[in-house]
N, C-alpha and C positions, 0 to 999 in steps of 0.2 A: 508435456504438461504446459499448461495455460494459465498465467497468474494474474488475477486483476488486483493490483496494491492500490491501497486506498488510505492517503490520511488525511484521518477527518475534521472539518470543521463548517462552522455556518457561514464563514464571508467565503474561504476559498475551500474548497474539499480539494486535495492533489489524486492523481489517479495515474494510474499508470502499467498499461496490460505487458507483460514480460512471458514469452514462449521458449523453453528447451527443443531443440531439436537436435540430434545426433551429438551432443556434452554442449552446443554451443547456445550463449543467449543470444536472443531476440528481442527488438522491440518492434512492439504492433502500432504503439499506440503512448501519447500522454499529453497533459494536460490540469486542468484546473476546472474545474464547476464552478462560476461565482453566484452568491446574490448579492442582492440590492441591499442596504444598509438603510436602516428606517421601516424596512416592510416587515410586517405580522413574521415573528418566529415562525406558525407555521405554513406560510407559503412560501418563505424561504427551504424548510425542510419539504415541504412540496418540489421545491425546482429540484430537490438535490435529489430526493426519490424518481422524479422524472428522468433528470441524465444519466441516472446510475443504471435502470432499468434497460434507457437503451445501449448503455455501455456493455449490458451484459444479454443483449437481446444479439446487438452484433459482432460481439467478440466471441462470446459463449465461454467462457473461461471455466476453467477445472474446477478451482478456487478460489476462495478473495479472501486475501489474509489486509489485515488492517492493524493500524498502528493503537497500541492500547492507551489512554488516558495516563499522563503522569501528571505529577500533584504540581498545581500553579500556585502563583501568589492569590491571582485575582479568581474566588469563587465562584463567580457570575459567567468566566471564561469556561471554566471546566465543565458548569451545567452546560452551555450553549453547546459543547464538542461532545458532550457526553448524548446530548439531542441527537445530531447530525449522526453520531458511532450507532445510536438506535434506530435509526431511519436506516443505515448501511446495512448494519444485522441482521433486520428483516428483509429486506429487499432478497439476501443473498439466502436466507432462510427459504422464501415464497419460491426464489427460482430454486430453492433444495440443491442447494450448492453448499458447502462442508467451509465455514470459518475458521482462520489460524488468525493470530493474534499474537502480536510483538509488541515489546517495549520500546521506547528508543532507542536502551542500551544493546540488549538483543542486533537491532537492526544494522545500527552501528558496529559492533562488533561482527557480524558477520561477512557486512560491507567494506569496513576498513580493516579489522582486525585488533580495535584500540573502540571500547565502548565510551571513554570523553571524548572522539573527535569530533570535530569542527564541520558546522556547515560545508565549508567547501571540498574540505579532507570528503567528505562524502558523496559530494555533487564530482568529483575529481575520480574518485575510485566509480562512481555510476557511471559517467562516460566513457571511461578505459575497459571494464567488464561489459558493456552494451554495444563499443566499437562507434560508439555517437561521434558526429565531426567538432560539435560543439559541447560545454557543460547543458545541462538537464535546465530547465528554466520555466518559470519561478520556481521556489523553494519548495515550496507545498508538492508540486509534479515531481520535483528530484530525489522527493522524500518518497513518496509515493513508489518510484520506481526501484528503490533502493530497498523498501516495504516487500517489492515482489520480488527480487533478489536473494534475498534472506531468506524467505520462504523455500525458495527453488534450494537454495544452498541447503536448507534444514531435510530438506526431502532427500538429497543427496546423501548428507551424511545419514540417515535413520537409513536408509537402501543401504550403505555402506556397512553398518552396524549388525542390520540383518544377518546377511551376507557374513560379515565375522564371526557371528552368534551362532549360524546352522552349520560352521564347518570346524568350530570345536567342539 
């Protein structure tokens, strides 16, 4: 299975394609989509619908789970990400590809095991499960990667659960 994680916003979207093969993870691919700061809301969600498209033109991924909106101070942030999470939506909608959706806490806990850890606790447990020489870099991409992580882990255990379910 093929995961493209995505967390979203309008200066940097994180991205980050994660493959299972034979239990072990994979990375393809990651990264950041930036725009321009000053330009029209939406040619910025234009750029972000453009690299996402071909993110998933040349990856071809299974599914794209994305980080879901948690509650900010600043409301003007939340609409702006809540943009960018509907440009992702659809994109992944048009390629008829199947959306999962985490929280932070979720993502977190599935990555670390502790849903309040720490930016790094997370960038830390991303490199050690992906086998990377370095930490994940910028944040937005470690997030991102950690996004499609979770996903894979949640597919795992529902396979898991199955499997428990048909043999009692």
């Amino acid at each position: 299975m093929r995961v493209l994680g995505i967390d979203p916003g309008t200066a940097t979207t994180g991205f980050g394609i994660v493959e299972i093969k034979e239990g072990r993870l994979i990375t393809l691919d990651y990264g950041t989509i930036k725009t321009t700061a000053g330009i029209d809301m939406p040619l910025r969600l234009l750029k972000i619908n453009g690299e996402l498209n071909r993110l998933l033109e040349e990856y071809q991924p299974d599914v794209v789970a994305v980080e879901e909106i948690f509650h900010h101070k600043n409301a003007k942030t939340v609409v702006a990400v809540a943009q960018a999470r509907g440009v992702i939506l659809l994109a992944a909608s048009l390629a008829q590809l199947p959306v999962a959706e985490y929280t932070p806490l979720q993502v977190k806990q599935a990555v670390v095991g502790y849903g309040q850890a720490e930016k790094r606790q997370v960038q830390m447990m991303v490199q050690r499960l992906l086998g990377l020489d370095e930490l994940p870099h910028p944040d937005d991409a470690a997030d991102a990667l950690a996004i499609a992580i979770c996903h894979l882990h949640s597919c795992r255990i529902n396979d898991i659960l199955k499997t428990t379910r048909n043999r009692i």
